[in-house]
C-alpha positions as CSV (number, residue, x, y, z in Angstrom):
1,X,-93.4,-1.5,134.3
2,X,-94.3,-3.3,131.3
3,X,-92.4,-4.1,128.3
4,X,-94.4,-4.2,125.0
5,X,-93.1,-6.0,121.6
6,X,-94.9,-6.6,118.1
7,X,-94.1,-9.1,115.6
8,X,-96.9,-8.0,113.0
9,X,-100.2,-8.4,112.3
10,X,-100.1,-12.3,112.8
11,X,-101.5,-13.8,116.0
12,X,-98.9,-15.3,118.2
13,X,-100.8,-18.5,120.1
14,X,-97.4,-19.9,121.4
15,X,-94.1,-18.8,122.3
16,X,-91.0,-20.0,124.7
17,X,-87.7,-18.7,125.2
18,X,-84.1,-20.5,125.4
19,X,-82.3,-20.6,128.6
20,X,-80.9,-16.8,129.0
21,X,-83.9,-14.9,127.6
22,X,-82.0,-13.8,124.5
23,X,-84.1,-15.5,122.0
24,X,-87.3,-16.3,122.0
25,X,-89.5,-18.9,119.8
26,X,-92.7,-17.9,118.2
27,X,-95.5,-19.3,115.7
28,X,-97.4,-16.6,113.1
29,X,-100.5,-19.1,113.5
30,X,-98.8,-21.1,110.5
31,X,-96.7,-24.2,109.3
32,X,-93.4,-21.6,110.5
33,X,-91.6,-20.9,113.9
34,X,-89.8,-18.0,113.7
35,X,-86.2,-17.1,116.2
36,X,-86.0,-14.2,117.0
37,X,-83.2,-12.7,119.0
38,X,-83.2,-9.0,121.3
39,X,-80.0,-7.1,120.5
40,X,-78.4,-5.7,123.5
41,X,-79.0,-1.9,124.4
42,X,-81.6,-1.9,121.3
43,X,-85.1,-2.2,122.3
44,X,-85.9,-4.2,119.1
45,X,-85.9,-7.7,117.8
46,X,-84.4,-9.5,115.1
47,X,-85.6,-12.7,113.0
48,X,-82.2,-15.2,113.4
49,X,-84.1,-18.2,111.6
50,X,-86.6,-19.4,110.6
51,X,-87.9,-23.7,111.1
52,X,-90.2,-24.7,108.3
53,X,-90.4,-28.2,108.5
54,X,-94.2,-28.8,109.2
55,X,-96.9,-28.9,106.6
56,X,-99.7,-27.7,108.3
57,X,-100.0,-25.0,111.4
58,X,-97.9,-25.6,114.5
59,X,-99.7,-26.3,117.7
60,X,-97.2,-26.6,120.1
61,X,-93.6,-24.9,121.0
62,X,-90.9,-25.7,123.8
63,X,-87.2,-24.8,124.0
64,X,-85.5,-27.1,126.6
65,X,-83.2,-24.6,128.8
66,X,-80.6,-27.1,129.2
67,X,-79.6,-29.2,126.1
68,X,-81.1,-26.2,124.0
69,X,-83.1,-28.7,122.5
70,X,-86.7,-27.3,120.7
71,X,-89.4,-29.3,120.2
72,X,-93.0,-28.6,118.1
73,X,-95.9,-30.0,117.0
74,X,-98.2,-29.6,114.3
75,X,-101.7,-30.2,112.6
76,X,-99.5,-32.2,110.2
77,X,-99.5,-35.2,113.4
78,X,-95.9,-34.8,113.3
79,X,-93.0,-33.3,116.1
80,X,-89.9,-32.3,115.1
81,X,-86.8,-31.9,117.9
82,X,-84.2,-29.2,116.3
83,X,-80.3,-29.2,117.4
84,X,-78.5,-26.2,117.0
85,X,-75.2,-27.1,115.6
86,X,-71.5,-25.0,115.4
87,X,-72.4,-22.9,112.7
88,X,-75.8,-22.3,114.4
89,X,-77.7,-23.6,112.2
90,X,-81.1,-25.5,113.5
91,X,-81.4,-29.2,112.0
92,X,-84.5,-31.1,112.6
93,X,-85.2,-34.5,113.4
94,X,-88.7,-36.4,112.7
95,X,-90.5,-37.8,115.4
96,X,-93.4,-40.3,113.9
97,X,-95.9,-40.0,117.0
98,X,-98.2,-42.8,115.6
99,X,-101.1,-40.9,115.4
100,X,-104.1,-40.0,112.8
101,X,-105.5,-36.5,114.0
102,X,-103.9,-33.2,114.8
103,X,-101.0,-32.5,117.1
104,X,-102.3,-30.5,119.8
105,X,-99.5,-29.9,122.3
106,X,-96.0,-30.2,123.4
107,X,-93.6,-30.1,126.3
108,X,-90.4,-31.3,127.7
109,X,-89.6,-33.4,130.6
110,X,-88.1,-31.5,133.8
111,X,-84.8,-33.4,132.9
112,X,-85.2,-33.0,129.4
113,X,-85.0,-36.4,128.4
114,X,-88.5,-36.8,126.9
115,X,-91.2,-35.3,126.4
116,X,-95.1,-35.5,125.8
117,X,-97.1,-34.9,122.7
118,X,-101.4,-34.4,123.0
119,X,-103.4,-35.0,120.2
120,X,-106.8,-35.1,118.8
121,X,-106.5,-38.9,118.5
122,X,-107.5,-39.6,122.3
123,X,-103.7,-39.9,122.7
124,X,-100.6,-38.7,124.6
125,X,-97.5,-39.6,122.3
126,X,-94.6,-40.3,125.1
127,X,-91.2,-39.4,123.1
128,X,-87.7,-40.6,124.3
129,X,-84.9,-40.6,122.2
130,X,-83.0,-44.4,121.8
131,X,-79.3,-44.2,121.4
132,X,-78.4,-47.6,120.0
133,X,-80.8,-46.6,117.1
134,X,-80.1,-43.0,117.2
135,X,-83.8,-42.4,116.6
136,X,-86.7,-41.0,118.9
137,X,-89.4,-43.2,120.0
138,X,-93.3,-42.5,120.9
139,X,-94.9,-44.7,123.2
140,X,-98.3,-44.4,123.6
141,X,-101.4,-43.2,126.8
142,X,-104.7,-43.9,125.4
143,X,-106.7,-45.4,128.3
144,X,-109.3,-43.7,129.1
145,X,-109.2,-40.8,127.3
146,X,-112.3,-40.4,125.2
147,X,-111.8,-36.8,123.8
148,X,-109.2,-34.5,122.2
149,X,-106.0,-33.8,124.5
150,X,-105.4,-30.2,125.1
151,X,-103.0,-29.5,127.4
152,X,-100.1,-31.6,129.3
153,X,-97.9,-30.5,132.0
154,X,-94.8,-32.6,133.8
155,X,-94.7,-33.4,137.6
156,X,-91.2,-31.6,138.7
157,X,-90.3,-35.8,139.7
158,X,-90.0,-35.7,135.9
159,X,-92.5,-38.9,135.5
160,X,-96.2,-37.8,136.6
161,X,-97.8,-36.4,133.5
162,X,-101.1,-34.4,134.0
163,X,-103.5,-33.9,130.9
164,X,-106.5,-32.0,130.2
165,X,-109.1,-32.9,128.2
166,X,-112.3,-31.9,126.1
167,X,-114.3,-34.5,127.8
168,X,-114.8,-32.0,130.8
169,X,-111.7,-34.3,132.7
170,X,-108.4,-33.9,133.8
171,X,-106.1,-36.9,134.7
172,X,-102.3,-37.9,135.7
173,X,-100.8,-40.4,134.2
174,X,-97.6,-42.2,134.5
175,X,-94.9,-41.3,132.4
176,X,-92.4,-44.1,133.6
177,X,-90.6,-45.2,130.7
178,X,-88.4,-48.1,131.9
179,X,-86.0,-47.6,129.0
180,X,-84.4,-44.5,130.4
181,X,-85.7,-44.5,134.3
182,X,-84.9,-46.8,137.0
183,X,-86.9,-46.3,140.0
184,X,-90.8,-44.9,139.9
185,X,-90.6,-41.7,142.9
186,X,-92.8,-42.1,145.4
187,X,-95.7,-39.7,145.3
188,X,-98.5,-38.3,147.3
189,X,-100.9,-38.4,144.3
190,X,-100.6,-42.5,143.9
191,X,-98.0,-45.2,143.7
192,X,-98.9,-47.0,140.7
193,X,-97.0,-45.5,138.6
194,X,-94.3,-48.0,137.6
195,X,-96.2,-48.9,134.0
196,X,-96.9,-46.2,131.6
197,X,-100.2,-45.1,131.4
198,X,-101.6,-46.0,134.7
199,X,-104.4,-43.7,136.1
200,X,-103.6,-42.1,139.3
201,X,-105.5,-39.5,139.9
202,X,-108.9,-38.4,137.7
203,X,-110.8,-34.7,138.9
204,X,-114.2,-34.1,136.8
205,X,-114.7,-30.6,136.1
206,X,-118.8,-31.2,136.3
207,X,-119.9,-32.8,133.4
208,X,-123.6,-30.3,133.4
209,X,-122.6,-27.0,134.4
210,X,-118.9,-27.6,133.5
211,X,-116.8,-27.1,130.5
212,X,-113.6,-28.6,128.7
213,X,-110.5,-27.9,130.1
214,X,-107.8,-25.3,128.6
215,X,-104.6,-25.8,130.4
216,X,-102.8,-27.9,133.6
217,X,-100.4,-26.9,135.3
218,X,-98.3,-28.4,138.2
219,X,-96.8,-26.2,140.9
220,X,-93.1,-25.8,142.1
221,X,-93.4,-28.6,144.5
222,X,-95.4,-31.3,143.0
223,X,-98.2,-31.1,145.6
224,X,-100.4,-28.6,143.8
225,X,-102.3,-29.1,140.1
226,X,-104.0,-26.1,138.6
227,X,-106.3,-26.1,135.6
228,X,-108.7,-24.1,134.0
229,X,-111.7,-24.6,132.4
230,X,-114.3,-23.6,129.7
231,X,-116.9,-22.5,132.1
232,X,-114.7,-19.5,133.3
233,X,-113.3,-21.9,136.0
234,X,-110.4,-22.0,138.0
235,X,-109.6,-25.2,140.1
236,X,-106.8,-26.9,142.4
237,X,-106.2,-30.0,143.7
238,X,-104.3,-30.2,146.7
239,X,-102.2,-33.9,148.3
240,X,-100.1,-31.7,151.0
241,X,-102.2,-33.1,153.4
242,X,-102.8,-36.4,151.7
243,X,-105.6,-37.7,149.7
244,X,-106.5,-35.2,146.6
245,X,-108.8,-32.9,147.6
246,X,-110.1,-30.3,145.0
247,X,-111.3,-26.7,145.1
248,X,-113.1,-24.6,142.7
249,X,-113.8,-20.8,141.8
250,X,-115.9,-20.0,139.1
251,X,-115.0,-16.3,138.2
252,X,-117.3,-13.5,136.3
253,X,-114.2,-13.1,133.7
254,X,-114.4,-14.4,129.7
255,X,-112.7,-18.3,129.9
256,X,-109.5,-18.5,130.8
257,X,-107.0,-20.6,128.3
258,X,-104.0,-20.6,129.6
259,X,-102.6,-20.7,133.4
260,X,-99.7,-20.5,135.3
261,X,-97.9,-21.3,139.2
262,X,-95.6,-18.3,139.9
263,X,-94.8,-19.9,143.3
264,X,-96.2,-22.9,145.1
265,X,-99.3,-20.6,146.4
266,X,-100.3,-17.9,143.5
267,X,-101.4,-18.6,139.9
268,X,-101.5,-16.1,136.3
269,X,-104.1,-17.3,134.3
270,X,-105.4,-15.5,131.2
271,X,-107.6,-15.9,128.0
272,X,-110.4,-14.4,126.4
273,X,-110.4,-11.3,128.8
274,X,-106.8,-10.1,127.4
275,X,-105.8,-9.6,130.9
276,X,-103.6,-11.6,133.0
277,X,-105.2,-11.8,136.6
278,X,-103.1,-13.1,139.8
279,X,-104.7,-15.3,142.2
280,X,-103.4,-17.0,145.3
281,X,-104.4,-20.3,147.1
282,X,-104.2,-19.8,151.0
283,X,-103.2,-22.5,153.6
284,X,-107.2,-24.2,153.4
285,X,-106.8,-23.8,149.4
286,X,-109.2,-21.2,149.2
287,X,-108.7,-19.2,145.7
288,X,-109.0,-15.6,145.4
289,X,-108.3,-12.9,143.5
290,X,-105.7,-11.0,144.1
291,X,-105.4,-8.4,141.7
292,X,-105.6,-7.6,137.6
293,X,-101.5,-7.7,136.4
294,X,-102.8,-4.7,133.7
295,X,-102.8,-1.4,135.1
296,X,-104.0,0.3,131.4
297,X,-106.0,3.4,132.2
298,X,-109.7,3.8,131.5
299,X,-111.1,5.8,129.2
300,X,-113.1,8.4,128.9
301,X,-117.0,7.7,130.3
302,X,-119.5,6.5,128.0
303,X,-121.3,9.9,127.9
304,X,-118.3,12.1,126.7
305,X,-117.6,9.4,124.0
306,X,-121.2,9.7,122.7
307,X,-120.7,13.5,122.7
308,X,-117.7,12.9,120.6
309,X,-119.0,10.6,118.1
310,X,-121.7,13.2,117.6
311,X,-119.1,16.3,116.6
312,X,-117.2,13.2,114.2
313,X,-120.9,12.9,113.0
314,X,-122.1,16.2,112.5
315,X,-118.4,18.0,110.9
316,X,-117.2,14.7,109.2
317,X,-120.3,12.5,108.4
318,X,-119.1,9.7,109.9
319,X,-118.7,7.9,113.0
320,X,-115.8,8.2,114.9
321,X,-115.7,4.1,116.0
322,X,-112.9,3.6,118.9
323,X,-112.7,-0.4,118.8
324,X,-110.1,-0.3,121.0
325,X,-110.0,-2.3,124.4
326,X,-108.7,-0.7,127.8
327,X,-106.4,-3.6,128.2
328,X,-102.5,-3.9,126.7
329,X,-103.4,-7.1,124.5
330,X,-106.1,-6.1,122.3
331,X,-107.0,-10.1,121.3
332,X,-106.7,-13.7,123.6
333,X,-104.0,-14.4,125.5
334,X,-103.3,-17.9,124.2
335,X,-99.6,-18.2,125.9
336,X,-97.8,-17.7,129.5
337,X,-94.5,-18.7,130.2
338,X,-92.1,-17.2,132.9
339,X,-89.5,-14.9,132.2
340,X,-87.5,-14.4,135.2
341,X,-87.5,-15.9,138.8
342,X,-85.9,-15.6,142.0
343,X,-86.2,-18.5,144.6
344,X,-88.8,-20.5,142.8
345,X,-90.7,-17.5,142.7
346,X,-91.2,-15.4,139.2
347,X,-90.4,-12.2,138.9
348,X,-91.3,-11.4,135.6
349,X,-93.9,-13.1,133.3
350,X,-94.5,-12.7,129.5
351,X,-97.8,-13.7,127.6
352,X,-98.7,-13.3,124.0
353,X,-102.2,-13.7,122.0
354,X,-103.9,-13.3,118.8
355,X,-102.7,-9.6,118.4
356,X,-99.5,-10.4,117.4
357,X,-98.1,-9.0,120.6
358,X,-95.3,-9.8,123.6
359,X,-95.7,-8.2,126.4
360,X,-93.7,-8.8,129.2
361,X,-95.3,-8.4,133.0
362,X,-93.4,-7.0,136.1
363,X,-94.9,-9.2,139.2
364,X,-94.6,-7.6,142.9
365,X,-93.4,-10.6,145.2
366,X,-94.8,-8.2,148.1
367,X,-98.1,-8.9,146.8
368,X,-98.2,-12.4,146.9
């Protein structure tokens, strides 16, 4: 069963939802995020608030399940953390994140007490808020990243941070910030980590035949990082047994641009193809497809079609054009985020794209 919502015309590149599902964040592609909130028994939504703070269009959205704490960033090179107060109300705060190009991303820590900012800038904008001067402070990753950042992801230790990058590379940094964290975790991807910044791991997504990369994305235990890539590409790098060691499928699909662990051995990704597709990584990390999560039916064959368009022609003069896709999202799927899960395994997973639409995915655990 799938559940299908539209907010209007306006694409929908990001979304994410608070911590009991009831609300859910979104961004019409503009300087707004809009809060909207399902009312029980009605199979509707309404618009609670709306955040304009930002100048320009709003890259980036996460709502922080815990503290109820959402974060965004913008085109305007500026993130802004809102606190929802008694009269529930959203107030923002200003986060300066130091840098002179476009905000391109944004996510919390696991434990919610920083988080990470991409940019254009060759930077990653590490955000931790400082109580003695009740402000939030950026700290900065630059070495060696020598292209725009477009997607981060946290390590579940809460310090690793993965990036992945338009110059074909993804990399984990350290995200130690000795302010707020005592001890650096030890970690199968690399132990020097006690200094923000350091380089522990770096995976080229070929630099000829490649292409730059869309999203990262950690699994449940740590062990696992996922990314997709330009070049219709979907890779893993695997430390259970050790030292990294990498795997790669190129598929036959439009690019992915987004991607997503829904347990520690089957990924979601999605993108340009409008449907979600479920893969799983066996036990000698080979990737393959599992199935397609839409289910639409086909249409009619090309040859009853063309016999169609000819009676449009010949009693309307004119063209009967049917421009639309077999799939439920009719435009990218920019977004992924999981709805519902049961044992560190999702149940349910909800995407939306540049059709304006939310749709919201029933997975089959016996599949996977």
């Amino acid at each position: 069963m799938v559940e299908k919502y539209s907010f209007g015309i306006d694409p929908i590149p990001y979304h994410a939802w608070n911590n009991n599902k009831q609300q859910i964040a979104v961004t019409p592609n503009n300087q707004e995020i809009r809060i909207y909130q399902q009312e029980r028994n009605v199979n509707d939504w309404t618009l609670r608030d709306i955040l304009n703070k930002h100048d320009l269009r709003v890259t980036g959205i996460d709502w922080a399940p815990k503290t109820n704490r959402i974060v965004t960033c913008s085109e305007d090179r500026d993130a802004y953390v809102w606190k929802q107060g008694s009269d529930k109300k959203w107030t923002p705060t200003q986060v300066l994140l130091r840098i002179n190009r476009a905000a391109t991303c944004v996510k919390w820590s696991p434990d919610e007490n920083k988080f990470a900012a991409g940019s254009g800038a060759r930077i990653i904008s590490v955000c931790y808020f400082e109580q003695a001067n009740d402000w939030w402070v950026s700290k900065h990753i630059k070495k060696p990243i020598k292209s725009t950042v477009n997607s981060i992801d946290w390590h579940p230790n809460n310090v690793l941070l993965a990036a992945g990058c338009c110059d074909f590379k993804v990399k984990i940094f350290s995200g130690f910030i000795k302010e707020i964290e005592e001890n650096f975790p030890i970690t199968a991807w690399g132990n020097k980590g006690n200094t923000l910044g350091n380089v522990l791991c770096e995976f080229t997504n070929s630099p000829y035949i490649g292409g730059w990369i869309h999203c990262v994305s950690f699994s449940n235990d740590g062990n696992r990082l996922c990314w997709v890539a330009h070049d219709s590409s979907i890779s893993v790098a695997d430390v259970s047994h050790g030292s990294p060691v990498v795997f790669k499928l190129r598929t036959d699909t439009l690019p992915f641009l987004s991607c997503l662990w829904i347990n520690h051995n089957a990924i979601v990704a999605a993108g340009h193809g409008c449907c979600p597709m479920l893969y799983s990584v066996d036990a000698n990390n080979q990737i393959r497809l599992v199935c397609k999560l839409d289910r639409s039916q086909k249409k009619e064959g090309s040859g009853l079609s063309a016999m169609r368009k000819f009676q449009s022609l010949d009693r309307q003069a004119k063209i009967d054009n049917d421009t639309m896709l077999e799939t439920i999202h009719q435009n990218s799927i920019k977004s992924i985020q999981i709805y519902s899960s049961i044992n560190s395994t999702a149940t349910k997973l909800s995407t939306t794209g540049l059709d304006g639409q939310l749709v919201i995915w029933n997975l089959n655990v016996n599949v996977y």
